[in-house]
Wavefront OBJ file of the C-alpha trace (Angstrom):
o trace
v 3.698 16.089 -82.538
v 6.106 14.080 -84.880
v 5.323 15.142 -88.316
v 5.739 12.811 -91.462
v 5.331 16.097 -93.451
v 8.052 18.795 -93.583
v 7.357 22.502 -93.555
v 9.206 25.920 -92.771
v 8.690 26.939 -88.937
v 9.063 23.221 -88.138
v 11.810 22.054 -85.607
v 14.261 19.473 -86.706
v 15.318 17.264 -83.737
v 18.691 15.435 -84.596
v 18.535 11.922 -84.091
v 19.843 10.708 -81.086
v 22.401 7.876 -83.056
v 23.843 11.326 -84.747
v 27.299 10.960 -83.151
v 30.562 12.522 -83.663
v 29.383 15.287 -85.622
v 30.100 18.893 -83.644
v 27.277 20.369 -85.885
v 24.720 18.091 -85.603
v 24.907 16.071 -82.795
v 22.315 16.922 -80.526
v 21.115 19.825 -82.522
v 17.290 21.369 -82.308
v 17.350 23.143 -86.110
v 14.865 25.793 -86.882
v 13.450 25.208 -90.627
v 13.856 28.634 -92.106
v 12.754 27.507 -95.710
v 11.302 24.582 -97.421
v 11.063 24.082 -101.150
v 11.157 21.785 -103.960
v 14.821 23.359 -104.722
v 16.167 22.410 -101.467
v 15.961 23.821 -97.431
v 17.132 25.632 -94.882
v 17.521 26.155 -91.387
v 19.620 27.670 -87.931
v 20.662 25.299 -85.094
v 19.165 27.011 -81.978
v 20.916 25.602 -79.416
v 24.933 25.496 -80.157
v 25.962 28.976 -78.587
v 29.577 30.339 -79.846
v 31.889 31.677 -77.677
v 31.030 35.073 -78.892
v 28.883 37.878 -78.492
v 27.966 39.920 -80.974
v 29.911 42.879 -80.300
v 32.719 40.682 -80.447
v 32.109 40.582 -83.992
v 30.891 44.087 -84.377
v 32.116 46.304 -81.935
v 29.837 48.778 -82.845
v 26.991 47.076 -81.481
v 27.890 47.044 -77.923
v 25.990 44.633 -76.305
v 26.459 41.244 -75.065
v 24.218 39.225 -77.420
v 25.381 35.616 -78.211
v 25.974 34.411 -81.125
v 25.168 30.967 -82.630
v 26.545 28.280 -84.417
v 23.699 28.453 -87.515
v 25.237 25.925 -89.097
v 28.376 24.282 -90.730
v 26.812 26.225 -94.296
v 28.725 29.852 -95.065
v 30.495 30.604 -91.337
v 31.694 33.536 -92.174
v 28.138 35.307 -92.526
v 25.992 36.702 -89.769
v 22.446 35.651 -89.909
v 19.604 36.484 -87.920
v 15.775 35.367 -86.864
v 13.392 37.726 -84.949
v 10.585 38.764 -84.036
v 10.136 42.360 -84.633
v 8.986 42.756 -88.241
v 7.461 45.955 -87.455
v 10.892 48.039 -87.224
v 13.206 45.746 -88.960
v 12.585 46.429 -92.891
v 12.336 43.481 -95.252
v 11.960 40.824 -92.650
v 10.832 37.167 -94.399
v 8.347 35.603 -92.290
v 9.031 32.028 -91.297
v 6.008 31.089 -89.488
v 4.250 31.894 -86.200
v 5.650 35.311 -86.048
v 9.053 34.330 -86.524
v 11.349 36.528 -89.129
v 13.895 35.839 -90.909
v 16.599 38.855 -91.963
v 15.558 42.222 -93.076
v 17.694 45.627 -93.089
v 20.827 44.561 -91.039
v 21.230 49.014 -90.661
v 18.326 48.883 -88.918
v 19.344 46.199 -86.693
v 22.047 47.786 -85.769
v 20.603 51.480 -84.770
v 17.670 49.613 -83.162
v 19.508 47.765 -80.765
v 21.659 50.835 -80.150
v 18.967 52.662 -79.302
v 17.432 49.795 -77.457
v 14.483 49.542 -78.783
v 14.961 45.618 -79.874
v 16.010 43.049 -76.999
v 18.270 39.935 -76.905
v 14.221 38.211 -76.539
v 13.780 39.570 -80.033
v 16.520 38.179 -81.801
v 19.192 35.983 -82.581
v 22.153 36.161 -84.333
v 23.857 32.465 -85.976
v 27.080 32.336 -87.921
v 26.304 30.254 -90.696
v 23.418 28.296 -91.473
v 22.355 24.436 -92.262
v 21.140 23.712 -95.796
v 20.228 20.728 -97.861
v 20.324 20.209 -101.380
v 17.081 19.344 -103.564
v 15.930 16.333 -101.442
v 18.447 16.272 -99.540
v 16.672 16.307 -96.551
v 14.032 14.162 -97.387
v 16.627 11.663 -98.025
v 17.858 12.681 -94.360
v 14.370 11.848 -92.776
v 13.891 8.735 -94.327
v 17.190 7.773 -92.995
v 16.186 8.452 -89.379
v 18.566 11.444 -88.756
v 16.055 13.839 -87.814
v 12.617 14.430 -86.572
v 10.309 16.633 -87.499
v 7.936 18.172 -84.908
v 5.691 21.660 -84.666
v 7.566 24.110 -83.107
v 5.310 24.640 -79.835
v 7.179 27.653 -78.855
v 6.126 30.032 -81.765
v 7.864 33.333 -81.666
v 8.930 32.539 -78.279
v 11.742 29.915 -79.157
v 14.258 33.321 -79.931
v 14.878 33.374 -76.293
v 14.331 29.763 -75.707
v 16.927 28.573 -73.362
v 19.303 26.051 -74.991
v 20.961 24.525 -72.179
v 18.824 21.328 -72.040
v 16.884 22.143 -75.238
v 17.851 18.975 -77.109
v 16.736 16.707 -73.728
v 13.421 18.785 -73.488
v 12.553 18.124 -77.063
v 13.323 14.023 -76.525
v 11.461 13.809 -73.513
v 8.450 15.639 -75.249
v 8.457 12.746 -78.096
v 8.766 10.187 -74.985
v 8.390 6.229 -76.328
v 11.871 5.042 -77.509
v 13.272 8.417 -77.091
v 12.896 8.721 -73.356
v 16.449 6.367 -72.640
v 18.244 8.818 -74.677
v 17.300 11.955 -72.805
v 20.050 10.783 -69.811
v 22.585 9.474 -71.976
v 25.594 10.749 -72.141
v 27.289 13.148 -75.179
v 28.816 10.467 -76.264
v 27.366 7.110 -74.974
v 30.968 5.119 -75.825
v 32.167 6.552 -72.485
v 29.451 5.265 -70.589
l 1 2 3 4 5 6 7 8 9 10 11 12 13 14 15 16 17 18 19 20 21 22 23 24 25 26 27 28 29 30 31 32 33 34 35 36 37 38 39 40 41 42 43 44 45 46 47 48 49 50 51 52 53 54 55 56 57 58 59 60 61 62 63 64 65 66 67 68 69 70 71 72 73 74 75 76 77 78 79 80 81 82 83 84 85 86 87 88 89 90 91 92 93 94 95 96 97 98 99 100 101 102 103 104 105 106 107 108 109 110 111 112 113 114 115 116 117 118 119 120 121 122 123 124 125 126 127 128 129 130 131 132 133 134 135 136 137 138 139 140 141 142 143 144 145 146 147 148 149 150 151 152 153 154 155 156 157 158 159 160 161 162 163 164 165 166 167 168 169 170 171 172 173 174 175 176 177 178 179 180 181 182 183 184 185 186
């Protein structure tokens, strides 16, 4: 399941010594994109306090919105996994998409033909810099596992998401899955 190699569609688990960082801390990253010039990836499980139609009223519906990352905040970005109708998707891996024609997005959740099962919206995204997160892994800050879920992880639940993914590596990992946020106030 852990994986020395590192590929797009993989799931990054943050470390569990990660501390003190509101981005990372805890975090379950997607890998969106994986190349010699650098990476990229969403954090699936740090829900905002929005809703899309908070940030576009015009799409009245009450889709949440995710913290992608601490990388460009101000954009909307989105995985899915509806190629089919959404124009110029990017495949990730296992029937995952990445982006495509945001106008279609739009009319096709109007029209709701495109559920909150088939997508997910972030605000920002994680990246890393040409090595960067090699550098990262052989630091012990992440691990890298297969993402089991496929397509399915869009409406993954992310209440307990980083616990479930500790457990699952089990050995050393399995004292962390009880710990507290931050393990100073224990």
């Amino acid at each position: 399941m852990i994986s020395a190699q590192l590929n797009k569609g993989q799931l990054l688990i943050a470390d569990p010594l990660i501390l003190g960082d509101a981005s990372f801390a805890r975090a379950v990253i997607l890998l969106t994109a994986h190349n010699k010039e650098g990476s990229v990836g969403f954090i699936l499980n740090k829900p905002l306090q929005y809703s899309i139609t908070d940030l576009l009223p015009e799409i009245n519906t009450p889709f949440k919105v995710y913290n992608g990352g601490p990388v460009e905040q101000d954009n909307l970005y989105f995985i899915h996994d509806v190629p089919h109708l959404i124009p110029n998707s990017v495949e990730i891996s296992n029937g995952i998409y990445w982006g495509g024609c945001f106008e279609s997005v739009k009319e096709l959740i109007k029209q709701q033909k495109i559920g909150k099962n088939n997508i997910r919206f972030f605000l920002g995204y994680t990246g890393w810099d040409e090595n960067q997160l090699e550098l990262e892994m052989e630091q012990n800050s992440w691990i890298a596992t297969s993402n089991t879920h496929e397509n399915k992880i869009i409406s993954k639940s992310t209440t307990h998401f980083w616990k479930e993914k500790i457990i699952e590596l089990g050995g050393d990992y399995l004292i962390w899955s009880n710990a507290p946020d931050d393990p100073y106030l224990n």
